[in-house]
KEKE-3310 file (N, C-alpha, C; in steps of 0.2 Angstrom, whole numbers, plus 5000, padded with zeros to 4 digits):
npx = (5550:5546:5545:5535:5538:5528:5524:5531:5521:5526:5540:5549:5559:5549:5546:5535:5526:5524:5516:5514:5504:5500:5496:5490:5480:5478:5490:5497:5490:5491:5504:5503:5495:5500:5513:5506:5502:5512:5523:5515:5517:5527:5544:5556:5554:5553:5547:5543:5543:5537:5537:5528:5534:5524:5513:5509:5509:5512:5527:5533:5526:5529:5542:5542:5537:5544:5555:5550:5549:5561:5562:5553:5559:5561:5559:5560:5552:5557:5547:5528:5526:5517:5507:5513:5527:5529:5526:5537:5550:5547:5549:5561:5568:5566:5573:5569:5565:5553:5540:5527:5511:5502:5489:5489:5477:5474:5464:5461:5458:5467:5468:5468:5484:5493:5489:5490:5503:5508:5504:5515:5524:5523:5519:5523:5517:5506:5489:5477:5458:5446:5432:5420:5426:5420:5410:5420:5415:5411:5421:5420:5410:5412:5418:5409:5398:5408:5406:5393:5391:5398:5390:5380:5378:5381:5393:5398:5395:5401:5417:5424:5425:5415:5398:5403:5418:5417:5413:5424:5433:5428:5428:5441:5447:5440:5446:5459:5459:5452:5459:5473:5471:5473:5470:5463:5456:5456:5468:5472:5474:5481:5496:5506:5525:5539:5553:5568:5563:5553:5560:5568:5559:5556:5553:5539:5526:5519:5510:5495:5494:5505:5505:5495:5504:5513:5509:5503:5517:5521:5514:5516:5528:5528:5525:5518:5501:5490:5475:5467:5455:5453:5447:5438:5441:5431:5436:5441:5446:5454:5457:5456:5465:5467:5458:5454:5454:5464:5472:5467:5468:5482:5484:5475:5482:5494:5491:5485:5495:5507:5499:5501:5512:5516:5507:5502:5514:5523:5535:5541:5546:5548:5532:5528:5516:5509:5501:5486:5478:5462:5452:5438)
npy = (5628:5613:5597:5582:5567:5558:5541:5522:5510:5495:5490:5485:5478:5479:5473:5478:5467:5468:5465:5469:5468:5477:5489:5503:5509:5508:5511:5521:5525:5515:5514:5526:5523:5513:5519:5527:5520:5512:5524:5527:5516:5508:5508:5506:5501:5494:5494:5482:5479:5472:5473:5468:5463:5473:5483:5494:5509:5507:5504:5518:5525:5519:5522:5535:5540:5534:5542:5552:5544:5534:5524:5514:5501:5492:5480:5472:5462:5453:5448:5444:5434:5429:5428:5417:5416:5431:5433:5425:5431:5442:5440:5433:5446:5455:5462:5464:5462:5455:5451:5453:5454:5464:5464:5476:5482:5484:5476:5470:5474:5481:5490:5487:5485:5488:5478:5467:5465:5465:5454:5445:5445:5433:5423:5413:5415:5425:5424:5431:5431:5431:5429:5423:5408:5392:5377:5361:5344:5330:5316:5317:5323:5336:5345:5345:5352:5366:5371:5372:5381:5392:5396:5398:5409:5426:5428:5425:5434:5443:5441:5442:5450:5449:5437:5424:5426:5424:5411:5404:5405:5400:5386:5384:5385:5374:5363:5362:5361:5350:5341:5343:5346:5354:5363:5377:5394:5402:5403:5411:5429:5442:5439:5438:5435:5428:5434:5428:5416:5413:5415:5403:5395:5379:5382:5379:5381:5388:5396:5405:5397:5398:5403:5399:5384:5393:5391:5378:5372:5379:5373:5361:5362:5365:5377:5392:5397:5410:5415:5432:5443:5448:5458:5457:5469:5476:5478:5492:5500:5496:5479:5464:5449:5437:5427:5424:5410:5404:5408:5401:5388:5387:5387:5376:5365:5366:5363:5348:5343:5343:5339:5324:5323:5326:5322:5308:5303:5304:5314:5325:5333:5326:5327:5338:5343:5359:5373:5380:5395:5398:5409:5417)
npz = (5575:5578:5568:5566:5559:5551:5559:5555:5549:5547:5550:5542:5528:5510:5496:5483:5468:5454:5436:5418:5405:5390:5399:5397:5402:5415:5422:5425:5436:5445:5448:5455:5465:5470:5478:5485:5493:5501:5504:5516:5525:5526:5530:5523:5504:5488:5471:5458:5442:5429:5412:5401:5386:5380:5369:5369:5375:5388:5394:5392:5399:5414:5412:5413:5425:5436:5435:5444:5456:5461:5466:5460:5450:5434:5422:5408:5397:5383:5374:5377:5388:5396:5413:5422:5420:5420:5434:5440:5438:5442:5455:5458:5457:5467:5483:5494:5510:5513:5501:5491:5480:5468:5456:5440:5440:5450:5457:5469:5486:5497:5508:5522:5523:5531:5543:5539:5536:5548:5553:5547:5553:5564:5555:5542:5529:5522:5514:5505:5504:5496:5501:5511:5522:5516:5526:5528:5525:5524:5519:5500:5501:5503:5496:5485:5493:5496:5482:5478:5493:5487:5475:5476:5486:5488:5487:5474:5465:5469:5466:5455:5438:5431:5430:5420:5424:5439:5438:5431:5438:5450:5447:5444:5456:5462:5456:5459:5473:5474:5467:5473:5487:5497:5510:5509:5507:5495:5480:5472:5472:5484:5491:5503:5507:5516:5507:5505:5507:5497:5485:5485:5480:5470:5454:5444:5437:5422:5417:5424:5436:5445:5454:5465:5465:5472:5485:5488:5489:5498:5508:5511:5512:5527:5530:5540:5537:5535:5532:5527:5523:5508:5498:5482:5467:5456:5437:5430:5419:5403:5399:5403:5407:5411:5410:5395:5383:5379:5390:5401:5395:5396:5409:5415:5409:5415:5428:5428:5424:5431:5441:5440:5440:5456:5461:5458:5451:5461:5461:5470:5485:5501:5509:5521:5533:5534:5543:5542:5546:5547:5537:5548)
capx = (5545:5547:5539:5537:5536:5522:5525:5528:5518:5530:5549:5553:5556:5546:5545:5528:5528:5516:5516:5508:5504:5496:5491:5494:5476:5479:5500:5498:5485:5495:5510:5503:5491:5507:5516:5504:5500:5519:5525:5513:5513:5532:5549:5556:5551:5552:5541:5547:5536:5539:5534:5529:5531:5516:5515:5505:5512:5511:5533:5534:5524:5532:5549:5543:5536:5552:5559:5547:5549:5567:5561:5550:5562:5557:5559:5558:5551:5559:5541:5522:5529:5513:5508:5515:5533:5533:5527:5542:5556:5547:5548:5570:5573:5565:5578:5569:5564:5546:5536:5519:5508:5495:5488:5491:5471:5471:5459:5461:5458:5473:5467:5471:5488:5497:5486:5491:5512:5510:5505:5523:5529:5522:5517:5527:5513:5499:5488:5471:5452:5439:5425:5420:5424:5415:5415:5421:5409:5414:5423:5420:5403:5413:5420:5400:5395:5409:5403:5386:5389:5398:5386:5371:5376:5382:5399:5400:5394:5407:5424:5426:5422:5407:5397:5405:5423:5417:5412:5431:5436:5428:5430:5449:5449:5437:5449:5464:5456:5451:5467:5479:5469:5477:5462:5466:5451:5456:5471:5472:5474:5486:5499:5514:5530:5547:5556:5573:5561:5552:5565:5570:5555:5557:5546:5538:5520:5522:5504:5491:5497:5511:5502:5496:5510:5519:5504:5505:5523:5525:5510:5520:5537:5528:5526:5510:5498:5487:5471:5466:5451:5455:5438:5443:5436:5428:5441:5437:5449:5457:5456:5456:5467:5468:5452:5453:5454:5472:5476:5462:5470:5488:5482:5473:5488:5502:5490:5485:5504:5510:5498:5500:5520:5514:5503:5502:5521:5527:5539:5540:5549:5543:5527:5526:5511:5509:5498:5484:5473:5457:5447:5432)
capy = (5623:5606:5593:5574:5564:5552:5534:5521:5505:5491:5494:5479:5481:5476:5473:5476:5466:5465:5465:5471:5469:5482:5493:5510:5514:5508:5511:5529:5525:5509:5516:5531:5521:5509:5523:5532:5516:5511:5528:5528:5510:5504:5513:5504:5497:5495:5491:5480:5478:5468:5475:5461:5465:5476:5484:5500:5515:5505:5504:5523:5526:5519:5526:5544:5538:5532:5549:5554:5538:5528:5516:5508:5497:5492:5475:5474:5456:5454:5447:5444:5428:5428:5429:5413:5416:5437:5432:5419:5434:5447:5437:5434:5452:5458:5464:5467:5456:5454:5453:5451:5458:5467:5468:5482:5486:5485:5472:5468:5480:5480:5495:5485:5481:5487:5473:5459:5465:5464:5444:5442:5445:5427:5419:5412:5417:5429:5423:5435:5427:5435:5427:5418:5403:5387:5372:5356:5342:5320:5314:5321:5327:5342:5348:5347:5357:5371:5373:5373:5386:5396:5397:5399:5416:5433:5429:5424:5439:5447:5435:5443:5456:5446:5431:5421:5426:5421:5402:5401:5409:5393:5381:5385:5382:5367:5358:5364:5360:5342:5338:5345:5343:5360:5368:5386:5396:5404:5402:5418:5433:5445:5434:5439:5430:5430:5436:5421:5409:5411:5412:5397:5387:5378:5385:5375:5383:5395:5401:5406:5391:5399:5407:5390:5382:5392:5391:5371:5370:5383:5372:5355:5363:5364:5385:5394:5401:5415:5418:5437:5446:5454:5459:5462:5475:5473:5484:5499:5502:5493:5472:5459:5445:5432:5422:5424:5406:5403:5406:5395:5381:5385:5383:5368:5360:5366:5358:5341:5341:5346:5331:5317:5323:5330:5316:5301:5300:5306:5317:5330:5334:5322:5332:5339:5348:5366:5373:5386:5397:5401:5415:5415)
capz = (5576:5576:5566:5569:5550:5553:5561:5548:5552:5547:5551:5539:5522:5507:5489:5477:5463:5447:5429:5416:5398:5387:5403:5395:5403:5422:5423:5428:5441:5447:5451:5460:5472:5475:5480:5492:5500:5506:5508:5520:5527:5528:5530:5515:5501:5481:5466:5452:5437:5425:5407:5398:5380:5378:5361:5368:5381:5395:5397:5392:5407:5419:5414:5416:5433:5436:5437:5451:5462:5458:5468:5455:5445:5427:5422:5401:5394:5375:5371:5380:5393:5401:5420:5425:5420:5424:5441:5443:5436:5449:5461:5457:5456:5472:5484:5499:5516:5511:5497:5488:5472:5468:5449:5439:5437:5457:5457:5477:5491:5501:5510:5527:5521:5537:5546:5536:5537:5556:5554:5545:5559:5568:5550:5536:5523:5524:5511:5504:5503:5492:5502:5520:5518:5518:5530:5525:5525:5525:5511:5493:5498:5507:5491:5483:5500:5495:5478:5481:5496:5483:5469:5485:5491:5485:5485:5466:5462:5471:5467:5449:5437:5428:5431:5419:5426:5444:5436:5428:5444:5455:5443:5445:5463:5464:5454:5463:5480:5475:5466:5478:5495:5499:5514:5508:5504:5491:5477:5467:5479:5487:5497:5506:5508:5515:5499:5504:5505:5491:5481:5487:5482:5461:5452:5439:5433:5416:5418:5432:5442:5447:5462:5467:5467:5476:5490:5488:5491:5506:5515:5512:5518:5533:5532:5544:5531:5539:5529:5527:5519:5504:5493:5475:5465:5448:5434:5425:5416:5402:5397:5410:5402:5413:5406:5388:5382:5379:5397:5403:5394:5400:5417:5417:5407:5420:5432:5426:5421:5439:5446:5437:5442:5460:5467:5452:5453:5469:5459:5475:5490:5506:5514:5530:5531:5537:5548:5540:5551:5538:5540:5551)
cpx = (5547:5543:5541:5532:5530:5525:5524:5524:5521:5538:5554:5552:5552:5544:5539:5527:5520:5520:5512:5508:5498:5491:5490:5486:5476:5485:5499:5495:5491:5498:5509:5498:5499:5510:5515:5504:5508:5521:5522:5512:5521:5538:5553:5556:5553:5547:5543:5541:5542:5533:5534:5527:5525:5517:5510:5512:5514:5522:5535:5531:5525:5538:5547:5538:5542:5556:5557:5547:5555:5566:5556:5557:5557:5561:5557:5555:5552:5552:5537:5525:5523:5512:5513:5524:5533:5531:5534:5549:5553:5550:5557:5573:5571:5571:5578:5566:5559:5544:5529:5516:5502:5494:5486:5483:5468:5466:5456:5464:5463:5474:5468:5479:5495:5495:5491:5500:5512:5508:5512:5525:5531:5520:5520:5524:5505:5494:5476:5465:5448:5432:5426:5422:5420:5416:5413:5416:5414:5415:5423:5413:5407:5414:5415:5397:5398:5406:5395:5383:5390:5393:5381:5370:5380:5391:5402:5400:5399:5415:5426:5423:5413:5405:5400:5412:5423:5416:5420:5435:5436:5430:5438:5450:5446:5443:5457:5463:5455:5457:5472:5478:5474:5471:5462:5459:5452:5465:5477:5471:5480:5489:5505:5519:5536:5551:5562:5568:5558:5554:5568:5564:5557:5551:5545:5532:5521:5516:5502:5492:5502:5510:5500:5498:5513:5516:5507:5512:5524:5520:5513:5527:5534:5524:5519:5507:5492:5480:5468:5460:5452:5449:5440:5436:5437:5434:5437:5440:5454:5455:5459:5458:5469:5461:5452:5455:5462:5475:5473:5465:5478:5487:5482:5480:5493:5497:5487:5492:5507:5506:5500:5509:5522:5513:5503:5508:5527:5534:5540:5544:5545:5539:5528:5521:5511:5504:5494:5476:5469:5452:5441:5429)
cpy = (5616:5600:5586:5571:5558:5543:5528:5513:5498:5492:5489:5482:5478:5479:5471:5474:5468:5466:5464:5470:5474:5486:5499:5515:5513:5509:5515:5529:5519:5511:5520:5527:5517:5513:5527:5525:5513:5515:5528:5522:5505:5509:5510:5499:5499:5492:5491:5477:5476:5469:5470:5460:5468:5481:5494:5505:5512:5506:5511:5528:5527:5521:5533:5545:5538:5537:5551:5550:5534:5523:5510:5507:5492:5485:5472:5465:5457:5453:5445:5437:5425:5430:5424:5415:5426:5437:5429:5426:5440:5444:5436:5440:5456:5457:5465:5460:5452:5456:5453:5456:5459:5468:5475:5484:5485:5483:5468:5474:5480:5487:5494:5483:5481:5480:5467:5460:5463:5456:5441:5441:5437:5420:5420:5413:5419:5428:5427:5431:5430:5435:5422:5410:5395:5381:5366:5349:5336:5321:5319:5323:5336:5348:5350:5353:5366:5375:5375:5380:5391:5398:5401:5405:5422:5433:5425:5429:5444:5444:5437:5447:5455:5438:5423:5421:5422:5413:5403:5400:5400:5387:5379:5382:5377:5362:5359:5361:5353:5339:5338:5343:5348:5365:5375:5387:5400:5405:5407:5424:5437:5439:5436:5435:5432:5429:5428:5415:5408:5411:5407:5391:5386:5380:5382:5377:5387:5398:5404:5401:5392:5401:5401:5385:5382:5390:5383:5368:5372:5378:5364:5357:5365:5372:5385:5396:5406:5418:5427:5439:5450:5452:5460:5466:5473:5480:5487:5501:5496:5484:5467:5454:5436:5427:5423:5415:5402:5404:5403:5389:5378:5382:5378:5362:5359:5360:5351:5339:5340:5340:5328:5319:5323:5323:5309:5296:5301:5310:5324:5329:5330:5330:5332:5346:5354:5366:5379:5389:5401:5407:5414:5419)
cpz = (5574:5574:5567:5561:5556:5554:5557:5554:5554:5546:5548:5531:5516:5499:5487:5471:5460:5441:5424:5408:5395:5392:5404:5401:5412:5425:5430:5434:5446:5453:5457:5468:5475:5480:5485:5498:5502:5507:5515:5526:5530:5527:5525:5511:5494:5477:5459:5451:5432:5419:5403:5389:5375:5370:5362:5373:5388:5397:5398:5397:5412:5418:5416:5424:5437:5439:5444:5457:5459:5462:5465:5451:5440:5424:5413:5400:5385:5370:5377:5382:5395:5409:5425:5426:5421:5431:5443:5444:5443:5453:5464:5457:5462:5477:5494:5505:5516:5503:5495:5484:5473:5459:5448:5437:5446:5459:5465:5482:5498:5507:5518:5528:5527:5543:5543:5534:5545:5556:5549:5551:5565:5561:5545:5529:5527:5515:5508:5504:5502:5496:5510:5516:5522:5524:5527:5530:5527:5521:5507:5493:5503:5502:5486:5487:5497:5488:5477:5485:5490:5480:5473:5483:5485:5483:5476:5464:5465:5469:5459:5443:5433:5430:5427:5421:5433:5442:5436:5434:5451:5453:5445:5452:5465:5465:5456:5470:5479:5475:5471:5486:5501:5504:5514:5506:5499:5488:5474:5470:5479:5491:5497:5508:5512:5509:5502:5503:5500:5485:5479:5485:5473:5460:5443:5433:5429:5414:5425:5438:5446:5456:5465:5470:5471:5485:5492:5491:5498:5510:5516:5514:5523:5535:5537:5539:5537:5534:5531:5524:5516:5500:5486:5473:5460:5444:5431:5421:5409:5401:5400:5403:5403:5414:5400:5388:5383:5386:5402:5402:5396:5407:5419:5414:5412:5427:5432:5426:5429:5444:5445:5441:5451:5464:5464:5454:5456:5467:5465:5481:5495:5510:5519:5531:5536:5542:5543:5545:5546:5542:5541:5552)
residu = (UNK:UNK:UNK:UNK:UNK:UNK:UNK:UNK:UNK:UNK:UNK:UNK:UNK:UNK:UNK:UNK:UNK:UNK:UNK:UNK:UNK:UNK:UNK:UNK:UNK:UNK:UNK:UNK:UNK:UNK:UNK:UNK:UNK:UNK:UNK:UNK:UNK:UNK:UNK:UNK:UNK:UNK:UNK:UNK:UNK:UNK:UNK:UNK:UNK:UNK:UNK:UNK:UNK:UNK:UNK:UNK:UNK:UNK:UNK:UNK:UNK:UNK:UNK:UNK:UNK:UNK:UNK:UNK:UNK:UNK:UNK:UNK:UNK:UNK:UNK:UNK:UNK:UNK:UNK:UNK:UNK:UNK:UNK:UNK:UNK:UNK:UNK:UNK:UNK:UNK:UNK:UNK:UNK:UNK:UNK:UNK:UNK:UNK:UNK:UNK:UNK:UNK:UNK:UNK:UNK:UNK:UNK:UNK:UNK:UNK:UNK:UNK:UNK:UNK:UNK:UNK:UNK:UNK:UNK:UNK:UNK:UNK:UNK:UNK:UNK:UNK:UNK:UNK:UNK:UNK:UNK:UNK:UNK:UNK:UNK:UNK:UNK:UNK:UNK:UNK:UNK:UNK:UNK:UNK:UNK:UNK:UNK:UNK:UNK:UNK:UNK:UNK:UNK:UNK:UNK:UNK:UNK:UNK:UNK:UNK:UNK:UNK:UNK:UNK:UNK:UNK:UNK:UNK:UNK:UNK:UNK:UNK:UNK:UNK:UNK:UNK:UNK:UNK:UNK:UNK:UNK:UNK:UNK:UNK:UNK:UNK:UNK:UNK:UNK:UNK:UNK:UNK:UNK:UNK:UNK:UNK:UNK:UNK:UNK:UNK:UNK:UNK:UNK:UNK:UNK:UNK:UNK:UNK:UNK:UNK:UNK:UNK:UNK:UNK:UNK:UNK:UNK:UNK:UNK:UNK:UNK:UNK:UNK:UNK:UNK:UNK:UNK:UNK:UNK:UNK:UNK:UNK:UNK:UNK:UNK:UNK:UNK:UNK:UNK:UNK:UNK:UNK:UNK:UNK:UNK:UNK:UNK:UNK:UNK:UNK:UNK:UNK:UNK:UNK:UNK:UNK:UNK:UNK:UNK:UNK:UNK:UNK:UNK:UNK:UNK:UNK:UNK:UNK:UNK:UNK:UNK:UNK:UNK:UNK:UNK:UNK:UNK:UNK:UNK:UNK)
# end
């Protein structure tokens, strides 16, 4: 009898990053949804994680994972780095043609994710959007408009796991969107990349900025950006850590820091703006 393996979707290959601190209670789950969703979705790929000196189970996890998929590679941090810098260190150890991450508490539904590999194929960054997004107004009343819509409608309530997280959540990209005058709809997200080129971009941000940045830089080297719809899902598991205070204030530092150096002082590569097709 003859059988026929199943047709993979994307016939390019691709690296899943993330990294994780203290996530002894969503490891085990992590790994395994990574794993059903590209075995089933691209003929090859790896998953580099970057353990970011966690003090619970979370490494001892993934090594005995490890056994049953050698395609996860394990990436140790001698102490807690943060998100900023083990995003920067995934990002250097990937190997393959493509990349892009997903948090280890599976916090974005990527359930379409062969859709959004086939826009590689015509766009230089495939960039996630939690939410419709809004339309830009005149001047600085367009930036009051988006806020506004935000707050308005139901997408607050969907854009993170509590009402006070979706405030930190827009807050964050208000001031992102004003400063930078970057017309993304969203910051913080799943986004795909060409692994050489993102490698290639400096990398400056040592917090949550990091993702940002690299947005901001790929749309002033000119790249295409492709907005996608990717919906996050509230955690269940484990402790959400990317709003505690202390990484609230990294944030805003790298990014006050980064304009005054960015826009103030023309410290930057000369612009040449991209092109971004937003979701409609």
């Amino acid at each position: 009898m003859t059988t026929h393996s199943k047709k993979k979707t994307f016939n390019k290959s691709v690296s899943l990053l993330t990294w994780a601190y203290n996530e002894e209670e969503t490891m085990e789950t992590f790994l395994k949804k990574a794993t059903e969703l590209l075995d089933s979705t691209v003929e090859d790929y790896e998953i580099i994680l970057i353990e970011d000196g966690s003090s619970d189970r979370t490494y001892q996890i993934a090594k005995e994972f490890q056994e049953k998929n050698p395609k996860l590679k394990i990436f140790q941090n001698e102490c807690n780095l943060n998100v900023g810098i083990s995003s920067q260190r995934a990002i250097q150890k990937a190997s393959k043609e493509f990349l892009f991450w997903q948090t280890v508490d599976w916090s974005y539904d990527i359930s379409n994710i062969h859709i959004f590999f086939e826009y590689l194929k015509s766009y230089d960054v495939v960039q996630g959007v939690r939410r419709k997004p809004t339309q830009a107004g005149i001047g600085l009343l367009k930036y009051f408009a988006v806020v506004f819509d935000l707050i308005a409608n139901k997408h607050l309530f969907e854009r993170s796991d509590s009402i006070s997280k979706a405030f930190v959540s827009l807050i964050n990209y208000f001031i992102i969107r004003v400063l930078f005058r970057i017309p993304l709809s969203d910051f913080q997200n799943v986004t795909f990349y060409s692994t050489k080129w993102i490698q290639s971009v400096s990398k400056e941000a040592k917090s949550s900025f990091a993702n940002p940045e690299l947005l901001i830089k790929s749309y002033w080297s000119g790249k295409s950006i492709k907005e996608v719809p990717i919906r996050f899902i509230p955690r269940k598991r484990g402790e959400a850590k990317g709003t505690k205070i202390a990484s609230i204030l990294k944030a805003f530092s790298d990014i006050i820091r980064l304009w005054f150096k960015w826009i103030v002082f023309g410290q930057r590569e000369k612009i040449q703006k991209g092109r971004i097709d937003r979701l409609t």
